[in-house]
Each structure stands twice: as structure tokens, then as C-alpha cells.
NUZARO-445273 format. One record per residue (C-alpha): residue number from 1; x, y, z; residue in three letters. Coordinates in steps of 0.001 Angstrom, whole numbers, always signed. Each point is the difference from the previous one (the first is absolute). Layout:
// NUZARO-445273
<atom pos="NUM" xx="X" yy="Y" zz="Z" code="ALA"/>
...
END
This chain:
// NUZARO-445273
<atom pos="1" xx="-10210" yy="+1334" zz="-21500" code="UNK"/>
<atom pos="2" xx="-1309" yy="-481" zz="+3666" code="UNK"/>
<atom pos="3" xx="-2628" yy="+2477" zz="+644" code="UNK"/>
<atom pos="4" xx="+493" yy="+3057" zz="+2712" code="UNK"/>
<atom pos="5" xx="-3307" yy="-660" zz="+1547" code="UNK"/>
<atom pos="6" xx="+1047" yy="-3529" zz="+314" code="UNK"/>
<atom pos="7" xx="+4054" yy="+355" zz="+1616" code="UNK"/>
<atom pos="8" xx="-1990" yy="+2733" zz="+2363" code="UNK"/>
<atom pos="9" xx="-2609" yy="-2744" zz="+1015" code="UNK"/>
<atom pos="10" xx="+3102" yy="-3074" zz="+566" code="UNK"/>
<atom pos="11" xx="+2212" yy="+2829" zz="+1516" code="UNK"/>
<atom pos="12" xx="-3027" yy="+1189" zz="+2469" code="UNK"/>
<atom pos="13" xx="-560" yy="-4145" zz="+871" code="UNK"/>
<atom pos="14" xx="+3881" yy="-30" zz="+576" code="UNK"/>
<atom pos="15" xx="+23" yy="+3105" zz="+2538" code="UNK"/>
<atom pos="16" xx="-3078" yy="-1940" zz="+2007" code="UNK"/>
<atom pos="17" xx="+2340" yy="-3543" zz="-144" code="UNK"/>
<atom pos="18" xx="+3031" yy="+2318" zz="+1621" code="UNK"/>
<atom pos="19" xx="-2565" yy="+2009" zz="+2766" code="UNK"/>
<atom pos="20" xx="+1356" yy="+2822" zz="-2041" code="UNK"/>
<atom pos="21" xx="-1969" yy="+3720" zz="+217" code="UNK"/>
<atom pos="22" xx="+1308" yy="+1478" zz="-2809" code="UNK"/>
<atom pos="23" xx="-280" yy="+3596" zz="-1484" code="UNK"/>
<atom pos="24" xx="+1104" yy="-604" zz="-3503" code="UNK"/>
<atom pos="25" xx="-368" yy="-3344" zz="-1097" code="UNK"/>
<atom pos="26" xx="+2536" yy="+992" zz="-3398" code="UNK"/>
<atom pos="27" xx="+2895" yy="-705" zz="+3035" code="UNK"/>
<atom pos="28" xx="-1133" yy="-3810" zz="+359" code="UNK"/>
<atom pos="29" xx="-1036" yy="-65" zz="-3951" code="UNK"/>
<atom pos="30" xx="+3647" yy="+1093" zz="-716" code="UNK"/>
<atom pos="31" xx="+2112" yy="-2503" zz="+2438" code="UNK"/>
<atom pos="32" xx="-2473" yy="-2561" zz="-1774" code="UNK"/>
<atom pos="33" xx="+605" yy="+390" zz="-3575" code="UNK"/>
<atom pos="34" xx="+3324" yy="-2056" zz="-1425" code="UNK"/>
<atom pos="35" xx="+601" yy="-52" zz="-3321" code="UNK"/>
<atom pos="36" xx="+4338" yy="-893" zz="-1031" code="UNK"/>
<atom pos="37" xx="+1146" yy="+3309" zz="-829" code="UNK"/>
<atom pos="38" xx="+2028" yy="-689" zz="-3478" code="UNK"/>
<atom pos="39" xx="+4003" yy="-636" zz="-219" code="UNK"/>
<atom pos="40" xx="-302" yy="-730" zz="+4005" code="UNK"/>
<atom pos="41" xx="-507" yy="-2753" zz="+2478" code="UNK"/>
<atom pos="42" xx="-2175" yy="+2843" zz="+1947" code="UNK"/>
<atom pos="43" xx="-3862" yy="-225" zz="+369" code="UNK"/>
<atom pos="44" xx="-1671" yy="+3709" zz="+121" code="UNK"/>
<atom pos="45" xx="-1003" yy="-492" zz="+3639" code="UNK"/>
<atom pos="46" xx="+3714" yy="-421" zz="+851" code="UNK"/>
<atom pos="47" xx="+559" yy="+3349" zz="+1114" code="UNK"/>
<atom pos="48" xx="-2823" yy="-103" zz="+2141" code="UNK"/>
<atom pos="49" xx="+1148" yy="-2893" zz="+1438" code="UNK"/>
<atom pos="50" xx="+3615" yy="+1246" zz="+610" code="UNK"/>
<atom pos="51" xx="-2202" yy="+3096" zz="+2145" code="UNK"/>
<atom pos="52" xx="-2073" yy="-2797" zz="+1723" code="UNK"/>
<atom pos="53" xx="+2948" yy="-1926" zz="+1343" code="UNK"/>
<atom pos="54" xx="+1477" yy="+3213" zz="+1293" code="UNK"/>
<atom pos="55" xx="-2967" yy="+1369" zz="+1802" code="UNK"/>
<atom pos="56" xx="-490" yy="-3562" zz="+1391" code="UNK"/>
<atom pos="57" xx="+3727" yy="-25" zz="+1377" code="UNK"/>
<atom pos="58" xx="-323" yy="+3195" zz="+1410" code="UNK"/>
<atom pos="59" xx="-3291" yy="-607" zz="+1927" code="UNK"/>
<atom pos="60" xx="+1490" yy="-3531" zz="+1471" code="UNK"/>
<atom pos="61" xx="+3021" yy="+1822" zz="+931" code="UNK"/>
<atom pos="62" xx="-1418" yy="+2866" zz="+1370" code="UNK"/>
<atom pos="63" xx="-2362" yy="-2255" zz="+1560" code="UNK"/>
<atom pos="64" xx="+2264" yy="-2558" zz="+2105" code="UNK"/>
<atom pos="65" xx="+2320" yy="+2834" zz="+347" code="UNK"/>
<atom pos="66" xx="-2729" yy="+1904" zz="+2212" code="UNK"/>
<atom pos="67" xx="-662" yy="-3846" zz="+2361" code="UNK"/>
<atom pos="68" xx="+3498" yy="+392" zz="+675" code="UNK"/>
<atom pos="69" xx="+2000" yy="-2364" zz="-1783" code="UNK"/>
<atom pos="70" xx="+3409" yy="+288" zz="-1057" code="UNK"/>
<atom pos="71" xx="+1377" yy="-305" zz="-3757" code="UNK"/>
<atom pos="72" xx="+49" yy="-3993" zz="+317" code="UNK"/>
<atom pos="73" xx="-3154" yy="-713" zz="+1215" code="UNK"/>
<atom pos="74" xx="-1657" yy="+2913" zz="-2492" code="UNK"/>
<atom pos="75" xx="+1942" yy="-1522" zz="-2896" code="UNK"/>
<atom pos="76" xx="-1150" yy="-3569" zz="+1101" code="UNK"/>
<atom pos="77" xx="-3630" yy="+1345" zz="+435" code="UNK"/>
<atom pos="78" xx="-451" yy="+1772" zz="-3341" code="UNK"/>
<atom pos="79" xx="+1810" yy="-3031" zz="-2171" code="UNK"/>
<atom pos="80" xx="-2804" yy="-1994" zz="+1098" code="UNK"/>
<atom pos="81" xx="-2586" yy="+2677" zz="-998" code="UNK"/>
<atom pos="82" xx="+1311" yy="+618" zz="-3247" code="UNK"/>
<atom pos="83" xx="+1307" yy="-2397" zz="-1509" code="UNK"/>
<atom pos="84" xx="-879" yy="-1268" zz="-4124" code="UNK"/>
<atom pos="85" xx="-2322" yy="-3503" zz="+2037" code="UNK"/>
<atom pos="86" xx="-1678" yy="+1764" zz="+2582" code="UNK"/>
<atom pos="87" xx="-1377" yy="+2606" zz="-2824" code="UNK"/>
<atom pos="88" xx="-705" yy="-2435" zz="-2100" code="UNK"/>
<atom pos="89" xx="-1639" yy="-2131" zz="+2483" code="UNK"/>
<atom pos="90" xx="-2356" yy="+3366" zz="+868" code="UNK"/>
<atom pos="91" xx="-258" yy="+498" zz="-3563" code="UNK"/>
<atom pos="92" xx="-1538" yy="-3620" zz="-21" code="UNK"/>
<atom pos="93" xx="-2098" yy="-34" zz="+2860" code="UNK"/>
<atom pos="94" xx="-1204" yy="+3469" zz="-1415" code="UNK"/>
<atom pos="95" xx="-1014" yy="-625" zz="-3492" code="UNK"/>
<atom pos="96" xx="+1927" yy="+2712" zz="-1276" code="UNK"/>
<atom pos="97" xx="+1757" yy="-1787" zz="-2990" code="UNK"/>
<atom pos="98" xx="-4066" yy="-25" zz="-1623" code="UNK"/>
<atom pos="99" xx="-56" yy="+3928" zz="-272" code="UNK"/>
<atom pos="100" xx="+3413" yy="+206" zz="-1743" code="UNK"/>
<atom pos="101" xx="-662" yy="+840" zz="-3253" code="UNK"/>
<atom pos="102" xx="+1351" yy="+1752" zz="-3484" code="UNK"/>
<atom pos="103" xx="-1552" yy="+1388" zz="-2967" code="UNK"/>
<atom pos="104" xx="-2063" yy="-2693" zz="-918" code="UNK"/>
<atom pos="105" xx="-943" yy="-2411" zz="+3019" code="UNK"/>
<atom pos="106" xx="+305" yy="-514" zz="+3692" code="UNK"/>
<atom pos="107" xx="+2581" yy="-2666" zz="+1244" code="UNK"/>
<atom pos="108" xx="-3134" yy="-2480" zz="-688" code="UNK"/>
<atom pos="109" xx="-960" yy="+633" zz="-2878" code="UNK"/>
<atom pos="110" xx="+3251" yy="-88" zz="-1891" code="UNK"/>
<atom pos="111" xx="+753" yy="-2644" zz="-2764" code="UNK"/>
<atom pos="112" xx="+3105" yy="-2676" zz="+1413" code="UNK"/>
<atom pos="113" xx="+2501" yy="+1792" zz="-2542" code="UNK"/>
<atom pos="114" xx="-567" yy="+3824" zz="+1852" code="UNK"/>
<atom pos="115" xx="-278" yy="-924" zz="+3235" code="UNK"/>
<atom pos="116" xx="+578" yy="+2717" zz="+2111" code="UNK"/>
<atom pos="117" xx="+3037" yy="-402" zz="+2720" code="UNK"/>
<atom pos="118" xx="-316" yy="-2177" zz="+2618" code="UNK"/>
<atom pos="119" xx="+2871" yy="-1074" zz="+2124" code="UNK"/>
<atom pos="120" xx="+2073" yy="-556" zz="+3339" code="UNK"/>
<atom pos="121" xx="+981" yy="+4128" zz="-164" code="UNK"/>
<atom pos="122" xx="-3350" yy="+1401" zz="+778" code="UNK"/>
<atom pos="123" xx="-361" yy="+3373" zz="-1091" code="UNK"/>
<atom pos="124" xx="-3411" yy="+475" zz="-406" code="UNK"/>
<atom pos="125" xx="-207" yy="+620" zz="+4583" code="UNK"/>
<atom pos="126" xx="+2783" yy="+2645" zz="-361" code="UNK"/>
<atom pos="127" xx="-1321" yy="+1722" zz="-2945" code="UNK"/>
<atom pos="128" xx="-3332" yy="-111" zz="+2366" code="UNK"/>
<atom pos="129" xx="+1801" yy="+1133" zz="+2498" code="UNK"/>
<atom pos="130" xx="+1006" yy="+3039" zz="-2084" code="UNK"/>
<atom pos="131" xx="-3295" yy="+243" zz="-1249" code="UNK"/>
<atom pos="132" xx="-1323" yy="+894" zz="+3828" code="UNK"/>
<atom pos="133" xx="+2729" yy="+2190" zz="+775" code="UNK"/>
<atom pos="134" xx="-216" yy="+2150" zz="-2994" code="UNK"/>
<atom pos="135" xx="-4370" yy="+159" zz="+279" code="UNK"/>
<atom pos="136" xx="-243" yy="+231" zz="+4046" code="UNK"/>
<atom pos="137" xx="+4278" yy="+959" zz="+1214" code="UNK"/>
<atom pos="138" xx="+1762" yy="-1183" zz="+2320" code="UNK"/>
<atom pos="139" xx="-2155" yy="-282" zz="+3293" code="UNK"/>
<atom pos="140" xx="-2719" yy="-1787" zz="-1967" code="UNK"/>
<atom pos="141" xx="+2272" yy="-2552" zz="-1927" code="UNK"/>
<atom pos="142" xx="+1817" yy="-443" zz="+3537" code="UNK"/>
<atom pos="143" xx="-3242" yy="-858" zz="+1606" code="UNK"/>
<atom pos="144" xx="-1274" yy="-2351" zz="-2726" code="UNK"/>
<atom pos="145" xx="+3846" yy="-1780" zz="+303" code="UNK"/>
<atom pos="146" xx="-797" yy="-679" zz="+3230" code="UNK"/>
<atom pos="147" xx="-3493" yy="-1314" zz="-251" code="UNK"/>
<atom pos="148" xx="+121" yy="-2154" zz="-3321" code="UNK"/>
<atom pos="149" xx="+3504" yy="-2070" zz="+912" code="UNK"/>
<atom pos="150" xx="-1233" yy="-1353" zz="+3268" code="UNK"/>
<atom pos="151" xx="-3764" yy="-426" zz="-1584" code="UNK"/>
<atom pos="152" xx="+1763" yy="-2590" zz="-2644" code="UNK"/>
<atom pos="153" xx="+2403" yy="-1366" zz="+2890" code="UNK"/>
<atom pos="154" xx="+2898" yy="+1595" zz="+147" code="UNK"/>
<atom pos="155" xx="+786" yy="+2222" zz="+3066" code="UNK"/>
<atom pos="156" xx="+1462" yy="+2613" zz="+669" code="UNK"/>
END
């Protein structure tokens, strides 16, 4: 069993890795920890995730929406932005996979047979996502949106 002290210390390195200020670092701790919930295909950061990609929809949208564009070039726009490789490829450039973690180890740290997930459909950015919007609302996570996607290449 991982340690409190020790997911507050990864979760507080994470937050510094994202230029995150948080409040209440349970937010990030929570989007973080993925463990299969039983009888499902679901990881318990899912839900967080489903929040995440929502709140990141709305502030692209509401975003290209106010520089004008019509529904084309906003739908082209936020594709781009959210789309399963350009999270990952954030995820990547970020580190973030390393401070996934369950019950008993960080992504690391986990023996080949419990690997923790790992694949093309990032979740771990949207459940972030949620993370910073449920800690900080909706001007803060809209702010950090548009900071930390063109600080890892991707602009909006």
C-alpha cells in the first residue's frame, strides 16, 4: 500500500511538471489514481476523465468561438486540440504516465503483469483536466488550457 505522504510528494512534483498552482492537491491525486474497477472495462479515473474532456471542449469552443470563427473552422480547430495523439503526445512530453499510480505502485514501479494503462486513448490529460477544473473552476482551468497546449506545441 503506497504511502499518503508519498502520492502527496509525486502528486506535488506532478502539479510543478504541469505549472499547476493548486489548492487541493486530492483533485490531481484523484484524476491520477487508476485501478480497473471490477466486472468493467472502466478505470476509476474514468469519470474524471469523461469531466476533463468536457471542460476542455467547452473552453476550445468558447475560445475560437470568441476570435470569430464559424462552426467549421471551430470544429477544425478544437479536433486538432483534442484529439486521443495530441494528449498523448503532451502526456509524453510531460511525464505524466510516471505519477499514475494504484494501490500499490506508481506506473514505474509496477511488476510487467499489473501494469497500469497505457495507450493511444489518453485519459490521464482529461482526467487532469478535470482535476484543475474541479480544485481552481473554470477561469483557472481555462487559463492553464491555454498556457500548457501551446507550451508542449500545440496552438491554439
Amino acid at each position: 500500500m503506497l504511502s499518503k505522504k508519498l502520492i502527496q510528494t509525486r502528486m506535488q512534483e506532478l502539479a510543478k511538471r504541469l505549472d499547476y498552482d493548486y489548492r487541493d492537491i486530492s483533485h490531481l491525486s484523484s484524476a491520477m489514481f487508476c485501478k480497473q474497477q471490477e466486472r468493467y472495462n472502466n478505470y476509476t479515473n474514468d469519470a474524471m476523465a469523461t469531466l476533463g474532456d468536457t471542460v476542455l471542449k467547452l473552453v476550445l469552443a468558447e475560445y475560437f468561438f470568441d476570435k470569430g470563427m464559424d462552426k467549421d473552422e471551430i470544429t477544425k480547430r478544437k479536433i486538432l486540440l483534442e484529439k486521443n495523439s495530441t494528449l498523448k503526445d503532451i502526456c509524453d512530453k510531460v511525464g505524466v504516465y510516471h505519477y499514475a499510480y494504484n494501490e500499490q505502485f506508481f506506473a514505474d514501479d509496477a511488476p510487467l503483469g499489473q501494469r497500469l494503462p497505457y495507450s493511444d486513448h489518453d485519459f490521464y490529460l482529461e482526467a487532469i483536466v478535470a482535476a484543475i477544473y474541479k480544485d481552481r473552476g473554470l477561469e483557472y482551468v481555462r487559463g492553464w488550457i491555454l498556457r500548457f497546449w501551446p507550451k508542449h506545441g500545440y496552438h491554439v
